[in-house]
C-alpha positions as CSV (number, residue, x, y, z in Angstrom):
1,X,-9.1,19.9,-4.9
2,X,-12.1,17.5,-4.7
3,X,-11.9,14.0,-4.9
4,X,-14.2,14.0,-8.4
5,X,-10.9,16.1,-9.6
6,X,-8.1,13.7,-8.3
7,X,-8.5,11.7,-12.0
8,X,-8.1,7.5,-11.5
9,X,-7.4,6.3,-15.1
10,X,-8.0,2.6,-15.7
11,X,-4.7,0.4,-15.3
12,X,-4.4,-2.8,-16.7
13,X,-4.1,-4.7,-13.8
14,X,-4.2,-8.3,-14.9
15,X,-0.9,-7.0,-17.4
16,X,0.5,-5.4,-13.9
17,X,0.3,-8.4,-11.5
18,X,2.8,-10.2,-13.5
19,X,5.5,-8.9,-12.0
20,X,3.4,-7.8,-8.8
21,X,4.9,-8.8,-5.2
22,X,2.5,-10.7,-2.6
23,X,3.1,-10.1,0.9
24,X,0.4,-12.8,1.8
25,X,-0.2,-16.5,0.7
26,X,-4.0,-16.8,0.0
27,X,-6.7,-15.1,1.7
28,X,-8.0,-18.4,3.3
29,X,-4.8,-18.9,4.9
30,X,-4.5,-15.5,6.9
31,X,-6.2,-14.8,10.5
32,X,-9.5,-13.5,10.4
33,X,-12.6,-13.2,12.9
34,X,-15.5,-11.5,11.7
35,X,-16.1,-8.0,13.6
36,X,-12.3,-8.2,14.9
37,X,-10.5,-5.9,11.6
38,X,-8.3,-4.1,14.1
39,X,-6.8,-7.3,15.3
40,X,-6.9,-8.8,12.1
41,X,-4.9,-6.2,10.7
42,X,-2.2,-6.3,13.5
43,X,-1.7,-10.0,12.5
44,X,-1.0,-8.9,9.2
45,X,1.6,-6.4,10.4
46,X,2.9,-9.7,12.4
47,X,3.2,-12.3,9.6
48,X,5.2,-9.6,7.6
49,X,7.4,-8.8,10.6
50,X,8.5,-12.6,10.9
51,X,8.2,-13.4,6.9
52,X,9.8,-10.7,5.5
53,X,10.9,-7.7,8.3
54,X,12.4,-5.9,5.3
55,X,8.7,-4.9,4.2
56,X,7.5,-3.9,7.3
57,X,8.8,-0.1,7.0
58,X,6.4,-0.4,3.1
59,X,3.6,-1.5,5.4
60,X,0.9,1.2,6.5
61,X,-2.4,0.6,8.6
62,X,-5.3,2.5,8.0
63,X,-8.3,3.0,10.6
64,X,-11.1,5.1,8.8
65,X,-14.1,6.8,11.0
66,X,-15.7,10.2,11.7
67,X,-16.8,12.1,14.7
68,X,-20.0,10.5,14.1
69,X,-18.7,6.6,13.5
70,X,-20.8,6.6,10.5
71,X,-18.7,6.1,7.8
72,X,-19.9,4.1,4.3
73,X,-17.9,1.7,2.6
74,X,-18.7,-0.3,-1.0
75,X,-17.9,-4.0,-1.8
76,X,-18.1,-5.5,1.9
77,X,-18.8,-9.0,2.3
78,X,-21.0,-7.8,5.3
79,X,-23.6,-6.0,2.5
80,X,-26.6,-7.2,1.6
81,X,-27.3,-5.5,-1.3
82,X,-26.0,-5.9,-4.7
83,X,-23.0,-3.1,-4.0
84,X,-22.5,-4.1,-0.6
85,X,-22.8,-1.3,0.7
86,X,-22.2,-1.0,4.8
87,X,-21.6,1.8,7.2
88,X,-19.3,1.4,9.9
89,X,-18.6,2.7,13.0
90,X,-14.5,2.3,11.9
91,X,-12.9,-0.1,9.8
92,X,-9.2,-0.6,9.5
93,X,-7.3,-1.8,5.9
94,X,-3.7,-2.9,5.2
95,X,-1.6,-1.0,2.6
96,X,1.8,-2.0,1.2
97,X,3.4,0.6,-0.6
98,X,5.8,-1.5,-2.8
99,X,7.6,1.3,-4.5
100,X,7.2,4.7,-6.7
101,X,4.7,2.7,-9.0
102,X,2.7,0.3,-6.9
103,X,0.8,0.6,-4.1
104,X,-1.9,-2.7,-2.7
105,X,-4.6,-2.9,-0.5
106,X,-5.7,-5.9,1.6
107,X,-8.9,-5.9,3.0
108,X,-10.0,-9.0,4.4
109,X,-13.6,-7.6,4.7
110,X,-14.1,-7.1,1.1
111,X,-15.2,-8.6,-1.8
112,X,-12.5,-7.1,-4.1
113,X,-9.5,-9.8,-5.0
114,X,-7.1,-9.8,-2.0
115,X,-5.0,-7.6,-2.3
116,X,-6.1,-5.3,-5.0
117,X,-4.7,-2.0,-6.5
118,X,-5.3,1.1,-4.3
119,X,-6.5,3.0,-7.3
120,X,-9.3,0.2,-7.6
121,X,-10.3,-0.1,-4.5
122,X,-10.6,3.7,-3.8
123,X,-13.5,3.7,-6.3
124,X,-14.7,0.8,-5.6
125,X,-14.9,1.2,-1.7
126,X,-15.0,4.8,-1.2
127,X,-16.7,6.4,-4.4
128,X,-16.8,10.3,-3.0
129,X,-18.0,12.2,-0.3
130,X,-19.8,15.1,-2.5
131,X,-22.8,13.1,-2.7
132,X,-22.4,12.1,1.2
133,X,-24.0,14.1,4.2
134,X,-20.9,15.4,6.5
135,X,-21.8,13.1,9.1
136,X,-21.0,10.2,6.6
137,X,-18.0,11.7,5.6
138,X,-14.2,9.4,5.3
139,X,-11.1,10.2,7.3
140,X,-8.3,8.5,7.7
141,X,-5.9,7.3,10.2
142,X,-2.7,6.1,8.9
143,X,-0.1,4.3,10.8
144,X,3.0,3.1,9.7
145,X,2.6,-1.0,10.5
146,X,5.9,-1.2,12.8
147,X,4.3,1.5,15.1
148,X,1.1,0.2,15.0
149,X,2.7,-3.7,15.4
150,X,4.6,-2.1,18.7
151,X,2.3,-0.1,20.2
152,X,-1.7,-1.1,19.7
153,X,-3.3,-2.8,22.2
154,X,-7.0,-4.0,22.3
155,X,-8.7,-6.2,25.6
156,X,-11.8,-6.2,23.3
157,X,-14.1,-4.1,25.9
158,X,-16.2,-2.4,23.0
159,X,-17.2,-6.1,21.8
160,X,-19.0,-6.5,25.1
161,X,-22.5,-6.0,26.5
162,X,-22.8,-4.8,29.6
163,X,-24.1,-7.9,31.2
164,X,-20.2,-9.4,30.4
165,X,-21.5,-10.8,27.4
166,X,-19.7,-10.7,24.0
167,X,-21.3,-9.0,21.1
168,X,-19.0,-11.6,18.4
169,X,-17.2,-14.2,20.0
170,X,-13.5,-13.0,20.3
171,X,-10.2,-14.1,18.4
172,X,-9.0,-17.4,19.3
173,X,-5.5,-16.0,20.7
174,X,-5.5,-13.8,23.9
175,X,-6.1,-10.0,23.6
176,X,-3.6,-7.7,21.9
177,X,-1.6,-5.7,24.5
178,X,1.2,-3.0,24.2
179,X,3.8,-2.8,27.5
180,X,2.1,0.6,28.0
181,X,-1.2,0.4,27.9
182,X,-3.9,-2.4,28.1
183,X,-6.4,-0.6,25.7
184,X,-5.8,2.1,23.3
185,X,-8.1,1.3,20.6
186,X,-9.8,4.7,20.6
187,X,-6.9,6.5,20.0
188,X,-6.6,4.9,16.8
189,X,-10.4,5.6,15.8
190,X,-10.7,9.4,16.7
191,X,-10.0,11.4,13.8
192,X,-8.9,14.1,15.3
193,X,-5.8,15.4,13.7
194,X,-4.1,16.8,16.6
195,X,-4.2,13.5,19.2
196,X,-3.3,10.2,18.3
197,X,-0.6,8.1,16.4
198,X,0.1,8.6,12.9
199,X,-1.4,11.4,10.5
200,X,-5.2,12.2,9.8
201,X,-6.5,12.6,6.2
202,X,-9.5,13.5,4.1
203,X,-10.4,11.3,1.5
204,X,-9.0,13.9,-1.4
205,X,-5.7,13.8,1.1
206,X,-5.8,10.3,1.4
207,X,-5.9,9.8,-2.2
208,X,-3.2,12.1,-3.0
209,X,-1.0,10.5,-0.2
210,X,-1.0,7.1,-1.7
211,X,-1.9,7.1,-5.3
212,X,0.3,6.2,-7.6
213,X,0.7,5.4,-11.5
214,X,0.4,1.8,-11.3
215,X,2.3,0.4,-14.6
């Protein structure tokens, strides 16, 4: 089934986030650095883990890429056009699936409200592939967030030049690292189903996987 057949109706979502429940205070008030959405991401996973550990095990991490680390996203407050259109080489999101009704993304790169409803921000963000060379094409790497809070680690090589120099200045705090490795960011990015933590999707799969009926 292609993604133009998986149907998104239109949800009422100022009528559903009444009785919607935050994981996050305000956007303003979460760690961010610009270029850093991995780590960002895993201090996320971290504030939910000492807030409320009951959550974590609702709490999912998504890393989307392609072979060719080309991959377009809409409504990014890095765009400079009037969609926002930007293509990264990865980019990594924050889902809570609340229950059998509701299910929130938090990007802290985009422009939608923080969090917003995953139906929303699938068409918003992603649109479809069908109109997309393959090399532009989504996948998706999704981790559960207790995993990915255990286990990532990052010493920030890929944000450096070769001269030593740093492409963005790094995160405040010191580097992310796991007891068994010092650097395993690129296991995360690589799409390839059969290595890797977690479970690789399309963008139809992906959809399927985590839409739900929002009421």
């Amino acid at each position: 089934m292609s993604f133009s057949q998986v149907q998104l109706p239109n949800i009422d979502t100022k009528k559903s986030d009444k009785n919607l429940k935050l994981l996050f205070p305000k956007q303003a008030e979460c760690s961010y650095v610009s270029c850093y959405c991995e780590e960002n991401v895993w201090k996320l996973c971290q504030d939910v883990s000492l807030r409320v550990p009951e959550e974590l095990d609702r709490c999912f991490v998504v890393f989307i890429s392609n072979p060719c680390r080309t991959v377009p996203l809409w409504k990014q407050r890095a765009g400079r056009e009037e969609d926002r259109l930007v293509i990264w080489d990865y980019h990594v999101i924050f889902l809570y699936s609340i229950d059998l009704k509701s299910c929130l993304v938090y990007d802290l790169d985009s422009e939608l409200p923080f969090p917003t409803f995953f139906h929303k921000y699938v068409t918003e963000t992603f649109r479809t592939d069908q109109v997309l060379k393959s090399d532009f094409h989504r996948f998706f790497r999704v981790v559960p967030g207790k995993y990915f809070l255990q286990h990532f680690s990052s010493d920030r090589r890929h944000m450096k030049r070769p001269d030593g120099s740093w492409i963005k200045p790094p995160p405040p705090y010191s580097a992310i690292s796991a007891s068994a490795s010092s650097h395993n960011l690129d296991e995360y990015i690589n799409m390839d189903a059969d290595i890797g933590p977690g479970q690789v999707f399309n963008l139809t799969e992906f959809v399927q996987r985590f839409y739900k009926i929002e009421k």
